[in-house]
N, C-alpha and C positions, 0 to 999 in steps of 0.2 A: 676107219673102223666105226661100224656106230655105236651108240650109247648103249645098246642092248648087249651089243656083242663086248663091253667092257663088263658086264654084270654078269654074265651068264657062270664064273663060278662063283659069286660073293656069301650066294645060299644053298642050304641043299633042305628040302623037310623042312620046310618055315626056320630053318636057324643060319641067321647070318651067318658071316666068315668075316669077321670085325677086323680082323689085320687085313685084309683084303681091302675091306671098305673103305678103313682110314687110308691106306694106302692114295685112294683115290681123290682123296681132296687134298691138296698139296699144303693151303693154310696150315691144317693140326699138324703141320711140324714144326711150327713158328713156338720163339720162346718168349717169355713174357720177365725178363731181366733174365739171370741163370734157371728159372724155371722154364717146365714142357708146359704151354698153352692148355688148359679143361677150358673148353668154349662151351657155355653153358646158358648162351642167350639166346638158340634160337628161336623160340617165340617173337623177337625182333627183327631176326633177319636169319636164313641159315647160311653155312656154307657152302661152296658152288664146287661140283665135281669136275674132274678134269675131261669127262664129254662134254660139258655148258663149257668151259674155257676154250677149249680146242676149236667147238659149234663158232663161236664167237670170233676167233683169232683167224679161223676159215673166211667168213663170213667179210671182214673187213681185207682181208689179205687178196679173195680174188671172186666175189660175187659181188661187193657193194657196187649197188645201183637204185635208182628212183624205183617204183615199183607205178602197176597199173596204168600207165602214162607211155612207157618207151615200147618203141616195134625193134627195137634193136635187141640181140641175146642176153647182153650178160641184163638188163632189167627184164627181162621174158624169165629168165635165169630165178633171178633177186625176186619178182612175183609169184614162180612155185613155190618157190621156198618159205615164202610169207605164208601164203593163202594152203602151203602144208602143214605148215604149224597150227593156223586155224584149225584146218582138219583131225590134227594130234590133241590138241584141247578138249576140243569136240569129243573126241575119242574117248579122252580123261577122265570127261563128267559124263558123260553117257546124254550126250544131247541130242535129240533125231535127226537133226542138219547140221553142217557146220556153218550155215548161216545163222544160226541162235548165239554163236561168240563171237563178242563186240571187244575187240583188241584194245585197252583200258593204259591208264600210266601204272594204274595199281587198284587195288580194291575200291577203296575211297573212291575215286574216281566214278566207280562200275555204280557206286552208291547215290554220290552225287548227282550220274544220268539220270539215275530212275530219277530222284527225287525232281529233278527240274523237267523233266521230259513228261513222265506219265504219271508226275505226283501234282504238277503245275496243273496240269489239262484235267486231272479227274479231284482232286481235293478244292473243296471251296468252303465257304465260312460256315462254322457249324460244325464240321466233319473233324473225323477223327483218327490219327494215325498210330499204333499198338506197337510199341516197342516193350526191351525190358532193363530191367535194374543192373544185368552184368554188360551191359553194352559197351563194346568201343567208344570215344567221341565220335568215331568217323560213323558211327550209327545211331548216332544224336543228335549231331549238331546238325546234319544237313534237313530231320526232320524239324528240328526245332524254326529251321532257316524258312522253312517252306509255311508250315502251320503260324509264325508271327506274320508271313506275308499274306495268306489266304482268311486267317482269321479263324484257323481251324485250332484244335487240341491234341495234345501229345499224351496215352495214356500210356500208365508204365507199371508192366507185368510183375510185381514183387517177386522175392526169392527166398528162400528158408537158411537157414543157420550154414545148413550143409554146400549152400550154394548151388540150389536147383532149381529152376523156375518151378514158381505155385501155379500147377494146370490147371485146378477150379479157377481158381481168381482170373487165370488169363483168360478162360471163357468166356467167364459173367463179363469183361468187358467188350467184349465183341457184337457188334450188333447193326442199325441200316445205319448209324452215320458212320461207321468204320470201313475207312476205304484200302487201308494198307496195313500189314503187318511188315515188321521186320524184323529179322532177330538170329542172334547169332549163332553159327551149329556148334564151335567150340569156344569156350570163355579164353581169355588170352592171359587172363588175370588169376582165375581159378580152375584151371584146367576142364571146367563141369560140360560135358557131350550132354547139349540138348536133344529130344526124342522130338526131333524135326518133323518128323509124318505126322506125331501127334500135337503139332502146333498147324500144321500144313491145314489138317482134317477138319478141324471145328472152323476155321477161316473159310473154308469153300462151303462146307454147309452155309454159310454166308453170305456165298458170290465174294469174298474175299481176298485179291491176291496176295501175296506172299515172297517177300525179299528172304534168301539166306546168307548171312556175312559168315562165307568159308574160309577166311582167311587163313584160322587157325588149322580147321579141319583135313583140310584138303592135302596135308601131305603128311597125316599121320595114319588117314584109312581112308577107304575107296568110297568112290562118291557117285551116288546114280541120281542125276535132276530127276528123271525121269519117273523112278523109286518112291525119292523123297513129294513126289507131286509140283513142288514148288516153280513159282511162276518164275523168277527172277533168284540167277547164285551166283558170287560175285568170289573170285580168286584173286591171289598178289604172286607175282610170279619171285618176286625175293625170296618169301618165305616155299618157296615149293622148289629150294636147289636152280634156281634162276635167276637170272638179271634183274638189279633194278630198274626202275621205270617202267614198268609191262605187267599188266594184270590183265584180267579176262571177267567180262560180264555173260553170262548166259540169260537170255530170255525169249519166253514162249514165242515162236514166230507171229502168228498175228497180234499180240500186244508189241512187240515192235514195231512192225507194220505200221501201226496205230499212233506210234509215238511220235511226235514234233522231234525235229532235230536236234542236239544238243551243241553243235557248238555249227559257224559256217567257215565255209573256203573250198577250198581244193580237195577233190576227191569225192567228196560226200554231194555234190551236185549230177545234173542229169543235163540240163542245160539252165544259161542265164545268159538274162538282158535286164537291161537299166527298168523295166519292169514290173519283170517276171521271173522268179529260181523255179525249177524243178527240180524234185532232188531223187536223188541216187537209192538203189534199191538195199535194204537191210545186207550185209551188215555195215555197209560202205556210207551209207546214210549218219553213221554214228561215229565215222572216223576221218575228220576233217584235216587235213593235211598229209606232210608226209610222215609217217607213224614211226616210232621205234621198229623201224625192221629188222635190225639186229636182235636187239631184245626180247621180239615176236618168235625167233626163227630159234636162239636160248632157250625160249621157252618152251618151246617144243622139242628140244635136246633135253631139258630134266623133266620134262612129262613121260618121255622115253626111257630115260634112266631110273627115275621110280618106279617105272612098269614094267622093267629088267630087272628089278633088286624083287618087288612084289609087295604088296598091303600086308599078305599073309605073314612073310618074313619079315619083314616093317615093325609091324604091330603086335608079334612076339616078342620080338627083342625087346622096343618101347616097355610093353607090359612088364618085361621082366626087372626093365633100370628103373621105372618107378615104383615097383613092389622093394624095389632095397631102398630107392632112396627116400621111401615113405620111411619106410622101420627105420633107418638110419637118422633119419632127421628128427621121429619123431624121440626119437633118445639123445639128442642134445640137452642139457638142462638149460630151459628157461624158452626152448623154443616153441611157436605155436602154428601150427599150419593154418592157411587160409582157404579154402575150399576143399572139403572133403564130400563131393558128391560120391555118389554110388558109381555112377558112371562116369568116370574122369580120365583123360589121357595128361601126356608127358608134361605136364607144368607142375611146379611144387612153388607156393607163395607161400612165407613165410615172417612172421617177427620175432625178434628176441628180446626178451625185457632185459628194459634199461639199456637197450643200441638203439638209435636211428638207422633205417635202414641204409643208408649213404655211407656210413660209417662201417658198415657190414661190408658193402659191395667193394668200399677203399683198402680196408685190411687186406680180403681175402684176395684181388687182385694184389696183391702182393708176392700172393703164395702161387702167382699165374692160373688163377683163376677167374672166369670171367661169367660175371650173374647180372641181371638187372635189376635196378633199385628202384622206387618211386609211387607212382601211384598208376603205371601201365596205361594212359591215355584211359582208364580208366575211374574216375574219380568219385563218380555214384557207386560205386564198389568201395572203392576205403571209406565212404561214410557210412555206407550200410554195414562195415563190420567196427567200425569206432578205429579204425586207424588212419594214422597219416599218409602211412605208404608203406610196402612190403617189400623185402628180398625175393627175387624170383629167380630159380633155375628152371630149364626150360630145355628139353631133353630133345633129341633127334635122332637118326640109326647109325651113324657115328659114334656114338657116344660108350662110356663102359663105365661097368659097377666101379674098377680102380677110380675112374674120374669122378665119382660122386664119393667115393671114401676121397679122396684128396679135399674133395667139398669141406665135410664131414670133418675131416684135421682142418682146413683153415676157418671154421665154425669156432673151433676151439680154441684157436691161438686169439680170436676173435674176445671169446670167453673171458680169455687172461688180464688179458690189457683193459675188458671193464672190467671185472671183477667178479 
């Protein structure tokens, strides 16, 4: 059966059928001592539906094979099935070919290309790369990696109270030695939906390409590269109801084209001798060895599954868990949210005076509740609000207003025991 054909009653009219849904990820019935499991991390990883399990238990049980290499069926077999998944991604983000997706271990990864491939070849000393203040590490560190080795500078787009990128200020910094932006469509920290077209825009007035880190976005609402303008969008297949290990880079075909290889071996060649390599045509160029194919083939089982459940129904439901567990949380005493953008999806970061946030996330997994504590790989974000670290839930189309009141009581029992 395929993943679509498991969805097809889960919504009717943009409104889930939540018994339905949970139904479908076998995890949310696990218990957390005598308590029902509230998984409430995915911003860190979500849960995998039982078409990605099935996809997968298929996949090793009677198509594993090498791919692009064997004249034999079942790897002729194991090569559709890859290079369909490609094409299902493709599909996902709305990319013109499906040779624009570079089959990744994970976001990171899709980030780390750019940066050694077409940030090596085009950034030189002087030059300048435009990130911002709510960034991942994975959307810092690889520029910082690149700018101490070229000699170039890392400029970084401030953000307001609310947790929004300052669109003046990111302009004024844009100009001839600026050779890259990059920057994230949703904060993972602060739940804040950047207004991507209007970062995308002022950069090509420019001649300025443009990384998007979807990490977050991409499996809360639909996502058009094509819409968005942007040169380079980079997914993680964990967070999008798939497997780990396997993420997806989208980039414009001729800047591929253009890009130096990132890594050598097998696959990603044309021909070699002791020499001379030629190498292999986009997107095969970018994927040296034998790849996560299972992973690949997952991943295109929950790109299918999200397109069977719908954005439209997705992102009602989302909308409606965190309009309660805004109000709700924000009537805790002593609690304070951390990002209240205008335009913000499913993430609630929070503190409560006089807790550590470690101390928050220990109680309440008690109550089988499960949040994330810390500083979220993000750590220029807790010093830009004067914290150490936050509590974070982190919402998905699984989820129910019940499991965020359960939040909400183990907040409080939280409450008691400081005082």
């Amino acid at each position: 059966m395929s993943s679509v054909a498991h969805t097809d009653s889960v919504h009717s009219a943009h409104v889930l059928d939540e018994v339905r849904i949970r139904e479908l990820f076998p995890i949310l019935a696990a218990t957390v001592g005598d308590k029902p499991l509230v998984y409430l991390d995915n911003a860190a990883t979500t849960q995998k539906p039982q078409p990605v399990l099935d996809t997968l238990s298929r996949y090793y049980a009677a198509q594993n094979a090498n791919i692009h290499r064997g004249v034999y069926q079942l790897s002729q077999n194991a090569t559709q099935a890859y290079e369909d998944a490609r094409a299902k991604v493709a599909t996902f983000l709305h990319a013109a070919d499906p040779a624009e997706i570079i089959f990744t271990r994970n976001a990171t990864e899709g980030i780390n290309l750019v940066a050694q491939t077409f940030g090596r070849s085009t950034v030189g000393e002087g030059d300048e790369v435009v990130i911002s203040t709510m960034e991942h590490h994975s959307n810092i560190v690889p520029w910082q990696l690149l700018c101490n080795e070229k000699g170039a500078r890392l400029r970084v787009v401030p953000i307001t109270d609310a947790g929004e990128l300052m669109l003046d200020e990111y302009e004024s910094l844009l100009g001839p030695r600026t050779k890259l932006v990059s920057i994230v469509h949703m904060s993972n920290s602060l739940g804040t939906v950047n207004p991507v077209q209007r970062v995308v825009e002022p950069a090509h007035g420019h001649n300025i390409p443009v990384l998007i880190d979807g990490s977050q976005a991409a499996y809360h609402m639909a996502v058009d590269v094509q819409a968005i303008g942007c040169d380079f969008y980079v997914v993680t297949g964990h967070k999008l109801y798939g497997p780990t290990g396997i993420g997806a880079l989208y980039g414009r075909r001729h800047l591929l084209d253009a890009m130096p290889p990132y890594q050598g071996g097998g696959d990603m060649i044309s021909s070699v001798t002791f020499e001379r390599t030629t190498y292999n045509e986009v997107p095969h160029k970018f994927e040296a060895g034998t790849p996560h194919i299972a992973g690949a083939i997952g991943l295109g089982a929950a790109v299918d599954f999200i397109s069977g459940v719908g954005f439209g129904a997705i992102a009602a439901h989302e909308r409606r868990l965190l309009d309660h567990a805004t109000a709700a949380l924000s009537a805790v005493p002593g609690l304070r949210l951390i990002g209240t953008a205008r335009q913000k999806a499913s993430i609630l970061s929070f503190v409560l005076d006089g807790v550590h946030a470690h101390d928050i996330g220990t109680i309440v997994d008690t109550e089988g509740v499960a949040i994330r504590t810390g500083h979220h790989c993000t750590q220029p974000v807790m010093d830009r609000f004067g914290v150490p670290a936050t509590a974070r839930a982190s919402l998905a189309m699984y989820n129910t207003t019940e499991e965020i009141d359960r939040l909400v009581a183990a907040l409080t029992k939280v409450r008691e025991i400081f005082g």
